[in-house]
GUNUTOR-708040 format. One record per residue (C-alpha): residue number from 1; residue in three letters; y, z, x negated. Coordinates in nm, 4 decimals, always signed. Layout:
BEGIN
- n	res	north	up	east
- NUM	ALA	Y	Z	X
...
END
This chain:
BEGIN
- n	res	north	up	east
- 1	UNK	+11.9686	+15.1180	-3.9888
- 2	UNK	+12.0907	+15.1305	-4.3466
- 3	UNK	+12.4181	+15.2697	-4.4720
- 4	UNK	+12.5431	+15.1261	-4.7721
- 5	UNK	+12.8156	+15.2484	-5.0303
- 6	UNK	+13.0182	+15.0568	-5.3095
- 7	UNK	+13.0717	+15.1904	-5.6294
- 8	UNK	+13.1764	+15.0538	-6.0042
- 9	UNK	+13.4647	+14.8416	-5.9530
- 10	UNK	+13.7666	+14.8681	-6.1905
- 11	UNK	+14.0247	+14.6708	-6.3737
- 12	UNK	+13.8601	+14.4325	-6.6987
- 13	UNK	+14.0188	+14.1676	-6.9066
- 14	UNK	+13.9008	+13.8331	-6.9069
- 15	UNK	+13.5832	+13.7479	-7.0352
- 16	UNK	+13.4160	+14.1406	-6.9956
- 17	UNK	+13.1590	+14.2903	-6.8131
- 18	UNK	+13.1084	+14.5147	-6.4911
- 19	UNK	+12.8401	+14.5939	-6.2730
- 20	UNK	+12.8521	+14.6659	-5.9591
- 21	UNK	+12.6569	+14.9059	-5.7516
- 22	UNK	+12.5478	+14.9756	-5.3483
- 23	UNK	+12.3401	+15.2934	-5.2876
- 24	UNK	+12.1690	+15.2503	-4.9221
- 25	UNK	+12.0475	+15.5248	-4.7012
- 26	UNK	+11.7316	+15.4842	-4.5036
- 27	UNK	+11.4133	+15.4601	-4.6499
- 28	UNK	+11.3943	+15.1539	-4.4526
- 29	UNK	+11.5592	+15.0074	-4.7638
- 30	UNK	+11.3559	+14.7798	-4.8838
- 31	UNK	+11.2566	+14.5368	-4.6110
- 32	UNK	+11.6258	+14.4584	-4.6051
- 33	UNK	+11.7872	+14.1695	-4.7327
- 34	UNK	+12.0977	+14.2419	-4.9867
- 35	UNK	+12.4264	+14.0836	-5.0208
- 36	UNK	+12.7191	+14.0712	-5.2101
- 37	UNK	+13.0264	+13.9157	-5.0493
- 38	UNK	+13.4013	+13.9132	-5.1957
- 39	UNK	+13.7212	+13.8681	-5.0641
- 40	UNK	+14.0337	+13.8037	-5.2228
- 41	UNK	+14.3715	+13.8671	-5.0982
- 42	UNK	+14.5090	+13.5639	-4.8696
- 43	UNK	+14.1331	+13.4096	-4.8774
- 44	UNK	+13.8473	+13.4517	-4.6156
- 45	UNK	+13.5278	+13.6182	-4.7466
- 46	UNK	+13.3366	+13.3913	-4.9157
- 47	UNK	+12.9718	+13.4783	-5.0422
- 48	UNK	+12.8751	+13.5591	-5.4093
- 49	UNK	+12.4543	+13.6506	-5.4045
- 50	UNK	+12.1601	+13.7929	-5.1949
- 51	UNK	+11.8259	+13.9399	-5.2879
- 52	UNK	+11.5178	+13.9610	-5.0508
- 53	UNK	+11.3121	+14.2183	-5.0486
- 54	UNK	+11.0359	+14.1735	-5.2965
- 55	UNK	+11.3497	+14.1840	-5.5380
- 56	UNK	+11.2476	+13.8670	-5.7261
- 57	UNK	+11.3777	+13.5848	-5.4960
- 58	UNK	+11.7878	+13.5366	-5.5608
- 59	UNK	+12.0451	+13.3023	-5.4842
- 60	UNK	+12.4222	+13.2709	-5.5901
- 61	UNK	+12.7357	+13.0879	-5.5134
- 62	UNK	+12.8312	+12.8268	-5.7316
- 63	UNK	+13.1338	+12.9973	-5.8752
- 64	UNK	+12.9044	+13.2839	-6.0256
- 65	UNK	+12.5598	+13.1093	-6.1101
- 66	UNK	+12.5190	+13.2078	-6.4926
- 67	UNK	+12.7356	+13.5046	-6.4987
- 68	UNK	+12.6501	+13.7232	-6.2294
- 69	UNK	+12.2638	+13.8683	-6.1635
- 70	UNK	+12.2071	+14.0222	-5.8363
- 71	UNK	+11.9067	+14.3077	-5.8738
- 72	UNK	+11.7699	+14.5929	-5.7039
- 73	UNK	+11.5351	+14.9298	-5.7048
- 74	UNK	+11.3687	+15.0125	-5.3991
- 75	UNK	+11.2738	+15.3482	-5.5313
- 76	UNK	+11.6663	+15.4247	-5.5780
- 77	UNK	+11.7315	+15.2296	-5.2848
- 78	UNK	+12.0154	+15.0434	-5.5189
- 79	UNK	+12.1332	+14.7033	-5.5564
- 80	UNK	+12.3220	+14.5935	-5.8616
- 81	UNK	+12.5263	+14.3352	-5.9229
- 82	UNK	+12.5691	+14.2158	-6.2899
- 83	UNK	+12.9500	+14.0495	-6.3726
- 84	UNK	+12.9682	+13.8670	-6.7228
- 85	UNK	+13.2171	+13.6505	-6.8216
- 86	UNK	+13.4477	+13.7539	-6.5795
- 87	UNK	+13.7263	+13.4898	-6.4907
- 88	UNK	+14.0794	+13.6279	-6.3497
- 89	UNK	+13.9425	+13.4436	-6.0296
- 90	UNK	+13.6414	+13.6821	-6.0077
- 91	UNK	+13.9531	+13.9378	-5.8633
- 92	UNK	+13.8543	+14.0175	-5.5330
- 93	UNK	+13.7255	+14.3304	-5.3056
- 94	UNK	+13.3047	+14.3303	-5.3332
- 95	UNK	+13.1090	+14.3965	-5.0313
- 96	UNK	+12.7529	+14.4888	-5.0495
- 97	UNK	+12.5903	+14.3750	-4.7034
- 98	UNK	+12.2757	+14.4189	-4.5868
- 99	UNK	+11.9664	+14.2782	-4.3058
- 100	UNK	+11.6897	+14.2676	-4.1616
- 101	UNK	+11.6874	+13.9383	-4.0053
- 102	UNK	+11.8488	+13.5924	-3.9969
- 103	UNK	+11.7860	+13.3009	-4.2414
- 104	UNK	+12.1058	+13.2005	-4.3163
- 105	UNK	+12.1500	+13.4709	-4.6261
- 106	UNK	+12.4859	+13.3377	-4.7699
- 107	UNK	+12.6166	+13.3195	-4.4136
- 108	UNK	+12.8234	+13.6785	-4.3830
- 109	UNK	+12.7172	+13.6463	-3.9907
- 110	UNK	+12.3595	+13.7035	-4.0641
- 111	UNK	+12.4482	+14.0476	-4.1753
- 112	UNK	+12.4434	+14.3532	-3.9865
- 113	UNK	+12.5348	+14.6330	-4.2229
- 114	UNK	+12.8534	+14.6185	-4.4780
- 115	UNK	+12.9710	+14.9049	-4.7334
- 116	UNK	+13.3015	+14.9321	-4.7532
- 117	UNK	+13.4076	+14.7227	-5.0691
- 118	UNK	+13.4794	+14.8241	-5.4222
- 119	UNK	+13.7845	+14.6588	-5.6442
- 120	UNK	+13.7396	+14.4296	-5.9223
- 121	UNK	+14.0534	+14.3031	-6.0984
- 122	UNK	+14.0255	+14.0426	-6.3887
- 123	UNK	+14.3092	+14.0019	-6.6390
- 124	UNK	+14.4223	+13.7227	-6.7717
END
């Protein structure tokens, strides 16, 4: 069991920076997979990037491939997620998720453990 917290949201123009971080409990911590999900208002949840747990394996949406890096520290039990070249689309509640089983990583069903969001707003 892992419990996970959001923190570093806020409000940036177009085109800035923000990263994004989930502190987990449990020193179970790092055999679990990490995910960052995203909702915006009116949309479903849709899936942004997941790290397993040797840290060096990543994958990403489409919409954020080149701008956004997904990391983590075990010994901090942290994962990060790095927004560049944020887009007023980016605008959305983040959800840091976490497991310790499935396959299906960008599938928000293969997750049993979900913070509970941080705000990013992009300007135009």
């Amino acid at each position: 069991q892992v419990q996970l917290v959001e923190s570093g949201g806020g409000l940036v123009q177009a085109g800035g920076s923000l990263r994004l971080s989930c502190a987990a409990s449990g020193r179970t911590f790092s055999s679990y997979v990490m995910g960052w999900f995203r909702q915006a208002p009116g949309k479903e949840r849709e899936f942004v990037a997941h790290i397993r747990w040797s840290g060096w394996s990543a994958y990403y949406a489409d919409s954020v491939k080149g701008r956004f890096t997904i990391s983590r520290d075990n010994a901090k039990n942290t994962v990060y997620l790095q927004m560049n070249s944020l887009k007023p689309e980016d605008t959305a509640i983040y959800y840091c998720a976490a497991t310790n089983s499935g396959s299906y990583y960008y599938n928000d069903a293969e997750y049993e453990h979900w913070g509970q969001g941080t705000q990013v707003t992009v300007s135009s």
